[in-house]
C-alpha positions in Angstrom: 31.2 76.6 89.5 34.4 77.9 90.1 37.7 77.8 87.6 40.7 76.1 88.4 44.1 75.6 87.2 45.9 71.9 86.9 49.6 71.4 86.1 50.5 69.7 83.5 52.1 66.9 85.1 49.1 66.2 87.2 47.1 65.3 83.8 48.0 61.5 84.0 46.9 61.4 87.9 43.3 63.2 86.3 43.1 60.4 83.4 43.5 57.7 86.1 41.1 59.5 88.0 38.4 59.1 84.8 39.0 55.5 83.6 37.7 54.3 87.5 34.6 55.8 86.9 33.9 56.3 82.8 34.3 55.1 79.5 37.2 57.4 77.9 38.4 58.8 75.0 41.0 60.6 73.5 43.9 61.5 71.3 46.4 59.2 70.7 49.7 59.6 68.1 49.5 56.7 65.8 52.7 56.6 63.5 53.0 60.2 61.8 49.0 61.2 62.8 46.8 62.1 66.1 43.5 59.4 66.4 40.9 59.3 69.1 41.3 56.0 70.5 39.7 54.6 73.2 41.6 55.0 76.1 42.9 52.2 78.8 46.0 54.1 80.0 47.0 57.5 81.0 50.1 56.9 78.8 48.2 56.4 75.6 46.7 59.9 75.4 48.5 62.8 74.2 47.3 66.4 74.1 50.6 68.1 72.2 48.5 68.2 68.6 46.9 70.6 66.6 43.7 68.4 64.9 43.5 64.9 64.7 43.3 63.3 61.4 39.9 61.7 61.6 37.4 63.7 63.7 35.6 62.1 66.8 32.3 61.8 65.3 33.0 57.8 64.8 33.2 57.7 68.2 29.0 58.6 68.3 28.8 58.0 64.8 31.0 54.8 64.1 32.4 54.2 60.2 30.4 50.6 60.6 28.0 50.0 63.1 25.6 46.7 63.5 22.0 47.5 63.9 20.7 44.5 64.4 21.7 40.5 63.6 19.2 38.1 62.3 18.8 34.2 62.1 16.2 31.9 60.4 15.7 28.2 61.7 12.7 26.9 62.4 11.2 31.1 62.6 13.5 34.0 61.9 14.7 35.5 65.3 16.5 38.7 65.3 18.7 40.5 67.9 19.6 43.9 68.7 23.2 44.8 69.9 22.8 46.6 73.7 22.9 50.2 73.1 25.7 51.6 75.6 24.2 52.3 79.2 28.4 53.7 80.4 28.9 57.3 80.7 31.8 58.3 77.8 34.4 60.8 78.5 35.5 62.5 75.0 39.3 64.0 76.1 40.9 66.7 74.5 38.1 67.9 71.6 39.2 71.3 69.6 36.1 73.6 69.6 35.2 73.3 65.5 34.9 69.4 66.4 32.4 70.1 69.4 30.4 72.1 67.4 30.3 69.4 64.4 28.4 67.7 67.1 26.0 70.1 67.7 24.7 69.9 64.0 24.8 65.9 64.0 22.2 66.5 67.4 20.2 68.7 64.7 20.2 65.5 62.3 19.6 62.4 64.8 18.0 63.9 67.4 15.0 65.5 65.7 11.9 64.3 65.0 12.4 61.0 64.5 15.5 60.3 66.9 17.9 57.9 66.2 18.5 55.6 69.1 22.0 54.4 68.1 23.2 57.9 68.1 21.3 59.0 70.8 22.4 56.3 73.5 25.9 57.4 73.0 25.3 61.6 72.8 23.1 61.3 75.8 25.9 59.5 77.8 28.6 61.5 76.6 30.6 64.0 78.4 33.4 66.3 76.7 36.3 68.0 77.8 37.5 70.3 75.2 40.7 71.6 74.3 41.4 75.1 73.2 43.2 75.3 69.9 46.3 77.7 71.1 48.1 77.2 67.9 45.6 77.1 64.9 46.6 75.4 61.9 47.5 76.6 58.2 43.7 75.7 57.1 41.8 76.9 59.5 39.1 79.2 59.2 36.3 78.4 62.0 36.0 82.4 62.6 34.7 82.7 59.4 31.5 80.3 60.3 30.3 81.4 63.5 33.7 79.8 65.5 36.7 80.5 67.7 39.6 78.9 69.1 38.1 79.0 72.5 34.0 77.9 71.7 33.5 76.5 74.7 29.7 76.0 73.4 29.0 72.0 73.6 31.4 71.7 76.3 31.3 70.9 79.9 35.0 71.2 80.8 37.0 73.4 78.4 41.1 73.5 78.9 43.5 76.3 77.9 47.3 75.3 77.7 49.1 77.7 80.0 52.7 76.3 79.1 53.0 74.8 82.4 49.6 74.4 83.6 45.8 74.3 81.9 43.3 76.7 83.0 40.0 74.3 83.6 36.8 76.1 82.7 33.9 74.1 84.4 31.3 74.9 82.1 28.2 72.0 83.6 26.9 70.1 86.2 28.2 67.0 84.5 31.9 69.0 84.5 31.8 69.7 87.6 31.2 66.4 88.5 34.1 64.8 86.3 36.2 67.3 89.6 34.9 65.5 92.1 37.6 63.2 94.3 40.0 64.6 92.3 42.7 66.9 94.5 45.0 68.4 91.5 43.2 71.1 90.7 43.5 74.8 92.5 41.0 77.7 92.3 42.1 80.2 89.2 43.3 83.5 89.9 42.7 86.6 88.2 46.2 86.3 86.8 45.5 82.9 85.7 42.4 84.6 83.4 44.3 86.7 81.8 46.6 84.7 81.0 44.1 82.7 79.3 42.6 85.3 77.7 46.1 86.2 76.1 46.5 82.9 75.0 42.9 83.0 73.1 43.2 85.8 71.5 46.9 85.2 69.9 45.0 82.2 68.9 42.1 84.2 66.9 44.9 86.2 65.4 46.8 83.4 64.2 43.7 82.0 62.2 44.9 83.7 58.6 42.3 82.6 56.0 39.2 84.1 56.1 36.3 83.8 53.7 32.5 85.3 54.1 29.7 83.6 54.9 27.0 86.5 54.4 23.9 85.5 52.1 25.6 82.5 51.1 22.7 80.6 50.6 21.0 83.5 48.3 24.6 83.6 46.2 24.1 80.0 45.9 20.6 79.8 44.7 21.7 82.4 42.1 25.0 80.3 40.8 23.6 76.8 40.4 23.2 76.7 36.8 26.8 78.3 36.2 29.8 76.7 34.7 31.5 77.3 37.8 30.8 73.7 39.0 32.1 72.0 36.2 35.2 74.3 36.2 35.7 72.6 40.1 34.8 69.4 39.0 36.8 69.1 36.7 40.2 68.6 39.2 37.8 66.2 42.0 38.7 62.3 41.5 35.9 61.8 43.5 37.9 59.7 46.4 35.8 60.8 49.0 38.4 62.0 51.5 36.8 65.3 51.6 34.1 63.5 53.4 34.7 60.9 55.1 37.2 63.4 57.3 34.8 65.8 57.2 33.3 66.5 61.0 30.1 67.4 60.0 29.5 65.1 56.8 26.9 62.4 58.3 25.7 60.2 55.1 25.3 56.4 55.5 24.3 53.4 53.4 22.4 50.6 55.4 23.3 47.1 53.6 22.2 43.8 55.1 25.5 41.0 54.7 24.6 37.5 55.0 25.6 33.9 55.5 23.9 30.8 55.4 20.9 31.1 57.6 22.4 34.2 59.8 23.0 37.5 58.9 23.0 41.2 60.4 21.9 45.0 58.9 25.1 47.1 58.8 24.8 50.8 58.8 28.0 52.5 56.7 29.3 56.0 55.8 29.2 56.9 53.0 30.0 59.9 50.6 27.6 62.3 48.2 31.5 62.1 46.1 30.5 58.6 45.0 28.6 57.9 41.5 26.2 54.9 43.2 25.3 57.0 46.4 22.4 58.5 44.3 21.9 55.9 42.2 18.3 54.8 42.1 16.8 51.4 42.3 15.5 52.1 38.5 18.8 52.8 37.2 18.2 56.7 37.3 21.2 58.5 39.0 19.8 62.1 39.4 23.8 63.2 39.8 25.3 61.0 37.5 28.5 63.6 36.8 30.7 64.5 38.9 29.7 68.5 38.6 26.8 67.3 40.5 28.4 65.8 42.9 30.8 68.6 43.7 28.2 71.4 43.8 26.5 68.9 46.1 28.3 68.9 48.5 29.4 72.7 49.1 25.0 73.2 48.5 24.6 70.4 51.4 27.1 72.5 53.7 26.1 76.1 53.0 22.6 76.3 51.2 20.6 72.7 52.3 21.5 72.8 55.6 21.2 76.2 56.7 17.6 76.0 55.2 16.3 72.8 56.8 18.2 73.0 59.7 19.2 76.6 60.4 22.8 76.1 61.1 25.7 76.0 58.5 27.4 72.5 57.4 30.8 73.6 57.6 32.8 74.4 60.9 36.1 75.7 59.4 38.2 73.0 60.5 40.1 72.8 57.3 40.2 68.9 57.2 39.0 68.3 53.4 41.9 71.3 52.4 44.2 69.8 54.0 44.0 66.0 53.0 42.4 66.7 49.1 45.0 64.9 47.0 43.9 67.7 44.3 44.0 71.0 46.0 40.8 71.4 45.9 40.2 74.2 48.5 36.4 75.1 49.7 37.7 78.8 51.4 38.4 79.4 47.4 35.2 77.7 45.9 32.7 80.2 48.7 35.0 82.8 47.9 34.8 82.8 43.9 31.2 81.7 44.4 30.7 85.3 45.8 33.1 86.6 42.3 30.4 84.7 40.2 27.1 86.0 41.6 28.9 89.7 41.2 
């Protein structure tokens, strides 16, 4: 599988080329923010961003997703919704976002596989987008990242100014090529280049925070009066979450009407008072300090043990968007203070 280069002008022609033969997605600019949107156009997609506001696990993982609907006449009949059989193309996903993905395979495609999930991973092919110019926030060097991953890809583009270098990572990449005449082979000039581009990138990425024997500092701190130091700024909105690319909680309610009804599965957030609350009355984190320390244990002690793979891909989202400040590079770094 050889390299190529595309010029920027033939990226339209390429999206065309997609949307005869796939399902496609990318990011769109919606008012003042970038969105993944399903896309029916080459004109709707734009690639000049830096991270879009919302990351594209709703497109595997939607915010609201029917399971199944249900009626009762005579018997009670019930209906699943067609899982999707249509190959997806994801457009224009910044490394730390691919990654996210990776864990969420760790989650619903384990032992006991989730077949909502799954029918949309298993058809899904990405084409990645390295981040050239990382933002203020971002960190994903500090958690096993770079602004040119290319791990979870199977096409992975680097902006050239002019042109994008194509790295053809997979079969399935390779295939997305196929029919398609705008792309030439890459020359050695064209690699460096590249490689120029990515590490300006990895030098631009100014915070920093360690990772090492996190989850030992943590076991050590959880009885400290750090966490109700931190939770004393949270509201507990939820933002934090719901933006968050790895954060994969969901309620299951069942809404009905009359005779007819259907089981919804929803996000929802570890930052909210009733999403521990038991049927008895008990709420096991019924302050907010539990909540917070929750969710920075969930991301860098729980999942690392039950899953082997850190919660947190450095993305800066939950920074960025907390209407407090409340900044998770500072909360692993003082964790660190605390233990000392």
């Amino acid at each position: 599988m050889k390299n190529s280069i595309i010029k920027k002008h033939q990226i339209p022609d390429f999206i065309q080329h997609l949307l005869q033969g796939y399902t496609l997605w990318g990011p769109v600019h919606e008012d003042t923010i970038s969105i993944y949107r399903q896309i029916n156009s080459p004109e709707q997609m734009t690639l000049e961003f830096q991270k879009c506001k919302i990351p594209p696990k709703e497109i595997v993982f939607p915010q609201t997703e029917t399971l199944m609907r249900f009626r009762k006449e005579k018997n009670v009949t019930v209906e699943t919704p067609p899982l999707p059989k249509k190959t997806t193309v994801i457009f224009g996903i910044r490394p730390c976002d691919a990654k996210s993905l990776q864990l969420f395979d760790t989650v619903f495609l384990g032992d006991c596989e989730d077949p909502y999930y799954a029918s949309k991973r298993k058809t899904m092919i990405s084409v990645g987008l390295t981040c050239s110019t990382p933002s203020e926030n971002c960190f994903c060097s500090s958690v096993g990242g770079n602004p040119d991953d290319s791990r979870g890809f199977d096409i992975l583009l680097t902006d050239l100014t002019d042109t994008y270098y194509v790295e053809i990572l997979t079969e399935k990449g390779e295939e997305l090529l196929k029919g398609f005449k705008g792309c030439t082979p890459a020359t050695n000039q064209d690699s460096q280049k590249k490689n120029e581009v990515c590490q300006r990138a990895k030098k631009g990425i100014t915070r920093q925070v360690s990772v090492k024997n996190i989850e030992t500092i943590l076991d050590d701190i959880f009885d400290s009066s750090y966490w109700e130091t931190i939770a004393q700024r949270c509201i507990g909105c939820g933002i934090c979450t719901f933006l968050c690319p790895t954060c994969h909680c969901f309620d299951i309610q069942d809404e009905t009407a009359q005779n007819k009804g259907a089981r919804v599965r929803i996000w929802d957030s570890c930052m909210y008072q009733e999403y521990s609350c038991q049927a008895s009355g008990y709420n096991p984190r019924a302050t907010q300090m539990n909540r917070v320390r929750n969710r920075v244990y969930h991301k860098f002690n729980y999942l690392p043990k039950t899953n082997q793979v850190l919660g947190c891909v450095g993305c800066g989202r939950c920074i960025d968007e907390c209407p407090v400040h409340i900044d998770i590079i500072e909360i692993i770094g003082h964790a660190q203070e605390v233990k000392q």
